[in-house]
N, C-alpha and C positions, 0 to 999 in steps of 0.2 A: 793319516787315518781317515778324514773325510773322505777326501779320493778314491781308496780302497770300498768306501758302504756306496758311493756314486757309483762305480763301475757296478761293482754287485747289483744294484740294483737296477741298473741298464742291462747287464745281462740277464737277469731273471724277466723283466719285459720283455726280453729280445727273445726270450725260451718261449714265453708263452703268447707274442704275436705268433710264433714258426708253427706252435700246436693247435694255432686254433687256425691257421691258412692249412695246415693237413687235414683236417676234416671239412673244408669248405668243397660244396658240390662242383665237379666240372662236365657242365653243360653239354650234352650228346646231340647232335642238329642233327645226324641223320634220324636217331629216334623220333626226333620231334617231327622230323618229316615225313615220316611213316605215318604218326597219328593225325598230323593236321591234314595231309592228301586223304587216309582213310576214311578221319573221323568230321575234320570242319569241312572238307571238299564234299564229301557224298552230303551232308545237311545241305549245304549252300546250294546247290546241284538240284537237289530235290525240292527246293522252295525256286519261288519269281527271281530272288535274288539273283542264283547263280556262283560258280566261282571264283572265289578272289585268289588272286594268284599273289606271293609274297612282292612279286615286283610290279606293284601295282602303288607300292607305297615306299617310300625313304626310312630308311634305318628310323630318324627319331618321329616319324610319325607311329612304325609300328611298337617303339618304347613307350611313348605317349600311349597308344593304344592301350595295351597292356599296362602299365601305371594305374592309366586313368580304370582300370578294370571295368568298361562301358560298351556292352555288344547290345544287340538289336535296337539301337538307337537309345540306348542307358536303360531302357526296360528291365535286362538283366546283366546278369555279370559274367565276364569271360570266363573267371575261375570256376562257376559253374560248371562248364563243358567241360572241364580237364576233371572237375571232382570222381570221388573212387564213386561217390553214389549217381553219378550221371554215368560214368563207363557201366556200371549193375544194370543201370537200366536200358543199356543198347546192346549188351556185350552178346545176347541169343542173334541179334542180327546185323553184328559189327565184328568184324575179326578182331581188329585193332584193339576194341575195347575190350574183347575179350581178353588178347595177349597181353592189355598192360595194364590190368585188374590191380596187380597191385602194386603199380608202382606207386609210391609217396606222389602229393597232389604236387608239390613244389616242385620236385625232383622233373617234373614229366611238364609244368611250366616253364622251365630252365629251357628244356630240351626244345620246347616249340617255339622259345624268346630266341632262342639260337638259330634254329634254323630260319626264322622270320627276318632274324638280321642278316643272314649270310645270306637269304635269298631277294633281299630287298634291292629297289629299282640302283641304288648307291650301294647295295653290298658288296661283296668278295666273289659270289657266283647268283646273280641274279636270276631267279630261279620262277618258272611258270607249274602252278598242279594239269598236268596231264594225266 
């Protein structure tokens, strides 16, 4: 009898880890790479700074990065630049931010976390913004 409510109730866990990995987002890098060469490359570009190419940093530096959520020297926050209200505010002189108005703030973090890793100096295709 116990055996039987054990199993049962291993497989009701086991139903509902499987439902909740089918709704878990999978990360687009080309997307991400569209917006980070459009949107962080043309800013970087047009300040002293300049642009940062993904392979300018190691996978867990750019996770760090993003973790740490810390751009212009901690002044502001990464997440900012991907918000739906910072694409509003470029989108008359940004393609990019035009076309990905509305995508979800995470969804479109995901995609740039992706691509920053695939393109990082230790990625899979180490990758320079041209």
């Amino acid at each position: 009898m116990k055996s039987s409510t054990v199993l049962k109730s291993v497989a009701a866990v086991a139903l509902l880890g499987a439902s909740l990995t089918a709704f878990a987002y999978d990360a687009d890098w080309k997307r991400g790479r569209v917006y980070y060469r459009s949107v962080c490359t043309s800013c970087h570009t047009a300040n002293p700074i300049g642009a940062i190419n993904p392979s300018t940093k190691a996978k867990a530096d750019w996770a760090g990065y993003l973790l740490n959520d810390k751009h212009a020297k901690g002044k502001e926050t990464v997440t900012k630049y991907v918000s739906k209200e910072y694409r509003a505010s470029i989108k008359a002189t940004n393609k990019a931010a035009e076309k990905f108005a509305d995508t979800p703030d995470k969804e479109l973090m995901e995609d740039i976390k992706a691509f920053l890793l695939k393109g990082a100096k230790d990625g899979d295709s180490p990758a320079s913004c041209s």
